[in-house]
C-alpha positions as CSV (number, residue, x, y, z in Angstrom):
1,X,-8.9,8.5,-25.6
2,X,-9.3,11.1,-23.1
3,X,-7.4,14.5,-22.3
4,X,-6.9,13.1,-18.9
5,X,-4.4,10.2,-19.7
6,X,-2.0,11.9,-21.9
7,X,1.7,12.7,-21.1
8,X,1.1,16.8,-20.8
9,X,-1.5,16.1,-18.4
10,X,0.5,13.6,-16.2
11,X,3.6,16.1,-15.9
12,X,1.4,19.0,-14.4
13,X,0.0,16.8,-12.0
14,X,3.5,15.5,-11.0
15,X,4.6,19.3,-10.9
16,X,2.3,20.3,-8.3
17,X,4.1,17.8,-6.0
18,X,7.9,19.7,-6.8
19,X,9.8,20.5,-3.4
20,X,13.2,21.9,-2.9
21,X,13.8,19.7,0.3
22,X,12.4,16.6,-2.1
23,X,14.8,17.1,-5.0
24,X,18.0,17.6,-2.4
25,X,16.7,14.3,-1.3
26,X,16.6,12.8,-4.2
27,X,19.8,13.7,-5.6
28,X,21.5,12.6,-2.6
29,X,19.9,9.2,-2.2
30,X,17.3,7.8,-4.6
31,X,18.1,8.0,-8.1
32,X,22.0,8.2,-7.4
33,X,23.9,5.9,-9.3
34,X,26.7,5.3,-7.3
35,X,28.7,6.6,-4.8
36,X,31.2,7.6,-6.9
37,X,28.6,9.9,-8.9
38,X,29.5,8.0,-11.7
39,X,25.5,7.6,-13.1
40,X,26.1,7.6,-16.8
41,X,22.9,9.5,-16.7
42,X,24.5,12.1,-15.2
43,X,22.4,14.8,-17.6
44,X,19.6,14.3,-15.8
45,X,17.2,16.6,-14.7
46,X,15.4,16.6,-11.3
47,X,12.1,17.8,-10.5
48,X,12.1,17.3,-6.8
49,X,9.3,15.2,-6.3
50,X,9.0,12.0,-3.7
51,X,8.7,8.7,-5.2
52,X,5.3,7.9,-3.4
53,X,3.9,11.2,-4.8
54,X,5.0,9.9,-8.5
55,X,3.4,6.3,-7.9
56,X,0.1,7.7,-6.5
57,X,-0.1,10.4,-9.1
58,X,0.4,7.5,-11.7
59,X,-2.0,5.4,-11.0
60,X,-4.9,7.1,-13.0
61,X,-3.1,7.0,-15.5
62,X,-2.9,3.5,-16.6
63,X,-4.8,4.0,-20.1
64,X,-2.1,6.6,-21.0
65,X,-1.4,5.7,-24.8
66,X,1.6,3.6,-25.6
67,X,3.3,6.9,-27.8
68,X,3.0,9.3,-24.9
69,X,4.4,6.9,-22.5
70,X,7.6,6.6,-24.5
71,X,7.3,10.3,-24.5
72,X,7.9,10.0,-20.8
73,X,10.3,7.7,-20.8
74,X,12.8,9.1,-23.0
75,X,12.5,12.1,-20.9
76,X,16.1,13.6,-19.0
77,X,13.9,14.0,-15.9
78,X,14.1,10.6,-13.6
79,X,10.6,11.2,-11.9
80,X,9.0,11.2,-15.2
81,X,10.7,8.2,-16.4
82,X,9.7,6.6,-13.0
83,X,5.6,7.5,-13.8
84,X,6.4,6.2,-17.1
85,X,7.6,2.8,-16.0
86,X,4.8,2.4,-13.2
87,X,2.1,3.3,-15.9
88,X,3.8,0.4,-17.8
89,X,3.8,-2.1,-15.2
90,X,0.2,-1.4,-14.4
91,X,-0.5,-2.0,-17.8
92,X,1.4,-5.2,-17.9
93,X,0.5,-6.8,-14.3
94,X,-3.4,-6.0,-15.4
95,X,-5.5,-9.2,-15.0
96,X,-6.6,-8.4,-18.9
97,X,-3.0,-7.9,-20.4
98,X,-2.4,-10.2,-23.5
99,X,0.7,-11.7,-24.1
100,X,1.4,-9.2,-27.2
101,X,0.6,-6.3,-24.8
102,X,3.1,-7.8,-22.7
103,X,5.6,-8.5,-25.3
104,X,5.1,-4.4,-26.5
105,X,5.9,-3.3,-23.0
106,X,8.7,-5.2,-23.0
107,X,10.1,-4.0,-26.6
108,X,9.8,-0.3,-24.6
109,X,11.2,-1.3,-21.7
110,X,14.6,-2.9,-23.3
111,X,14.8,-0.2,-25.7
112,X,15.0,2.1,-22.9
113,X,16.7,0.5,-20.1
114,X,19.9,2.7,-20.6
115,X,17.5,5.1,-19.0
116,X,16.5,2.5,-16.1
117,X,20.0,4.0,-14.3
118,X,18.8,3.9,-11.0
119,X,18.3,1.7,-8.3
120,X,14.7,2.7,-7.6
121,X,14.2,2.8,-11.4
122,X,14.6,-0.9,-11.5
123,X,12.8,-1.8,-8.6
124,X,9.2,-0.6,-9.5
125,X,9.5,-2.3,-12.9
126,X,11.7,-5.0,-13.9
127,X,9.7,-7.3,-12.6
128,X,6.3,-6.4,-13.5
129,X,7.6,-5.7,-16.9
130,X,10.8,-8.1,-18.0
131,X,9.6,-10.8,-15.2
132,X,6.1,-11.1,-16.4
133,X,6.6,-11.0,-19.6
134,X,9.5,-13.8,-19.6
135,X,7.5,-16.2,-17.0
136,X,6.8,-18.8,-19.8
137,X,10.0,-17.7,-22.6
138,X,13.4,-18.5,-22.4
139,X,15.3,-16.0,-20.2
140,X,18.8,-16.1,-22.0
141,X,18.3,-12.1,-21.6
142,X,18.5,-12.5,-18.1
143,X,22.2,-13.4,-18.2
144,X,23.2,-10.9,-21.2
145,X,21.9,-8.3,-18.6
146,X,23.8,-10.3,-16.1
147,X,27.1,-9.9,-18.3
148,X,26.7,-6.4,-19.3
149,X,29.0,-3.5,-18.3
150,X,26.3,-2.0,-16.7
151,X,25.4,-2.2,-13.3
152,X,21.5,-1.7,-13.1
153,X,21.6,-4.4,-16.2
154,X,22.9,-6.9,-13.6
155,X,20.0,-5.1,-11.0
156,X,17.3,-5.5,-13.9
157,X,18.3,-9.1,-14.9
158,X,17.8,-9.8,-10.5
159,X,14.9,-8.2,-9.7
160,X,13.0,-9.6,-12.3
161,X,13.4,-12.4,-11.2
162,X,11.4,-11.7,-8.5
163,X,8.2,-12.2,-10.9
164,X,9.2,-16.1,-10.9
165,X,9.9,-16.2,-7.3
166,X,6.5,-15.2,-6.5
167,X,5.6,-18.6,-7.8
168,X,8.2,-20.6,-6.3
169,X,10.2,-21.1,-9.6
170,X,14.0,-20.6,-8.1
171,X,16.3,-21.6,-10.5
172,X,17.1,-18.1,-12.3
173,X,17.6,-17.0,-9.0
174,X,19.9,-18.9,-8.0
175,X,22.2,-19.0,-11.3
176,X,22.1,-15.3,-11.1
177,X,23.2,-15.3,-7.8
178,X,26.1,-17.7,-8.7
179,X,27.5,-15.0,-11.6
180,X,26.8,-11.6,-9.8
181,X,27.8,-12.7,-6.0
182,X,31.3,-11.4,-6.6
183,X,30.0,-8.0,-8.4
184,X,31.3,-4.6,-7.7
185,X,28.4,-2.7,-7.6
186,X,26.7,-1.8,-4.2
187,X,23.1,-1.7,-5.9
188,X,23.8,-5.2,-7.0
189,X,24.7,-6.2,-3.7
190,X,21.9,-5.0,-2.1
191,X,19.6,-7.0,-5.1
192,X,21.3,-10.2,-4.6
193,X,20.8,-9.9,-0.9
194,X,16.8,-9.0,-1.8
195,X,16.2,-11.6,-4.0
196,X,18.5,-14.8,-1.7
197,X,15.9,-14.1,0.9
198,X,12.9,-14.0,-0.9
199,X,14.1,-17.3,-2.6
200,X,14.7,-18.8,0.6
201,X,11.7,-18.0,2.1
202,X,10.4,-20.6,-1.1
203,X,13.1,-23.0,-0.3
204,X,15.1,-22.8,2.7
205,X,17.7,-25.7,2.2
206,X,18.4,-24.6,-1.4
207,X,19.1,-20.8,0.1
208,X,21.4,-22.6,2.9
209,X,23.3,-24.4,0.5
210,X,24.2,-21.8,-1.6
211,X,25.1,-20.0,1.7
212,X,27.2,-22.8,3.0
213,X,29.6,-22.0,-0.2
214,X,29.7,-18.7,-0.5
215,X,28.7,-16.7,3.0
216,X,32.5,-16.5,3.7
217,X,33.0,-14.1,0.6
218,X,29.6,-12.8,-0.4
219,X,29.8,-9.1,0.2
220,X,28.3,-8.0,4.2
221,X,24.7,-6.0,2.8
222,X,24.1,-9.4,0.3
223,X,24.6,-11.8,3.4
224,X,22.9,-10.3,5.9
225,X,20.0,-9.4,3.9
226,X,19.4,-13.1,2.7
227,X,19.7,-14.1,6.2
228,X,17.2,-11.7,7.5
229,X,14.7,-14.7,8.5
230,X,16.8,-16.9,10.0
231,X,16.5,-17.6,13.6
232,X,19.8,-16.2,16.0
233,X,21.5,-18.9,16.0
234,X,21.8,-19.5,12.0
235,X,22.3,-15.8,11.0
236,X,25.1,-15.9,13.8
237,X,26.3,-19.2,12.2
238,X,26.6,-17.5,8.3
239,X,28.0,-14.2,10.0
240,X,30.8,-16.0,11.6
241,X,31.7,-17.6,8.6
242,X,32.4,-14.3,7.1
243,X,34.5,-13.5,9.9
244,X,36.7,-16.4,10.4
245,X,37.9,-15.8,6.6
246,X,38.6,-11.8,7.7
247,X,40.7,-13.2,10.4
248,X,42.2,-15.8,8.4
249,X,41.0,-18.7,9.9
């Protein structure tokens, strides 16, 4: 293996990236918890470097060994973490990935995913990682994620759905959608919202049914974001349900 793919090399490639302005941004928007600043990882430690700086300076680092990437993901620092779980899904999404590769990424991943604590966390690997490796398994992890006391469990159990999606299989969508739609969490919202539309663009009368039940109470960011590709006239149809049951009618 060469120097050039280990974990000490990848961090002083992602340090020459650091920026005050990028870790204020950071802090403030992309790996925050919640608004409440109630992020469980709350120990964290920033670097300050843009999320598109951490995926491109990843990407050469695919053939990193399997010890070091841990090495990064175990790490207090959420941009390293981040090159950690794009390094993994490269590995796993490669066209040469065996199913036992698969099944190792996937042993990291869920040891780990207390650490998966943010949004953006979740969104560049659940489904490259969890999704792919569950495409032809049973999925009953899906919906221990989706009844966890964690909110990016109930994120990670959505957005890896999205690997199924992509080939029009629907159904774990939609039964996720059915536990989660009355969630708390805004980052769940948000991922309900995501994944309803990108079901619907697979199946448009099974999206509009599940809309014609629950529009009225699904929470504003999850509606209009499934509705995003309907035409005027239906996203004006699903919107005014929502608003007869404000105004109690």
């Amino acid at each position: 293996m060469t120097s050039d793919v280990t974990a000490e090399q990848y961090v002083r490639k992602v340090e020459e990236h650091c920026s005050a302005e990028q870790l204020e941004l950071l802090r403030r928007h992309f790996w925050a918890g919640d608004p409440a600043g109630e992020n469980p990882g709350g120990g964290d430690i920033d670097l300050g470097v843009g999320m598109g700086k951490i995926l491109t300076t990843a990407r050469p680092f695919t053939a990193m060994p399997l010890d070091d990437v841990e090495r990064l993901l175990a790490s207090p620092m959420p941009e390293l973490r981040a090159g950690a779980l794009r390094v993994m899904g490269n590995k796993a999404k490669h066209k040469k990935a065996t199913d036992d590769e698969r099944a190792v990424l996937y042993a990291l991943y869920m040891k780990y995913k207390h650490k998966i604590n943010s949004w953006g966390l979740v969104d560049i690997s659940s489904h490259q990682i969890v999704g792919l490796y569950l495409l032809d398994r049973p999925r009953d992890v899906l919906y221990e994620m989706a009844a966890s006391d964690n909110w990016w469990e109930h994120r990670i159990a959505l957005v890896s759905t999205l690997a199924f999606v992509g080939r029009g299989d629907l159904d774990d969508t939609f039964r996720l959608a059915e536990l989660l739609r009355d969630d708390e969490h805004d980052k769940v919202h948000t991922a309900l919202g995501w994944l309803l539309r990108e079901a619907g663009r697979h199946d448009r009368a099974r999206l509009m049914k599940f809309l014609d039940a629950h529009a009225a109470t699904l929470p504003r960011i999850t509606l209009r974001t499934a509705i995003e590709h309907f035409d005027k006239e239906q996203r004006t149809y699903y919107l005014g349900m929502k608003k007869r049951l404000a105004e109690g009618g």
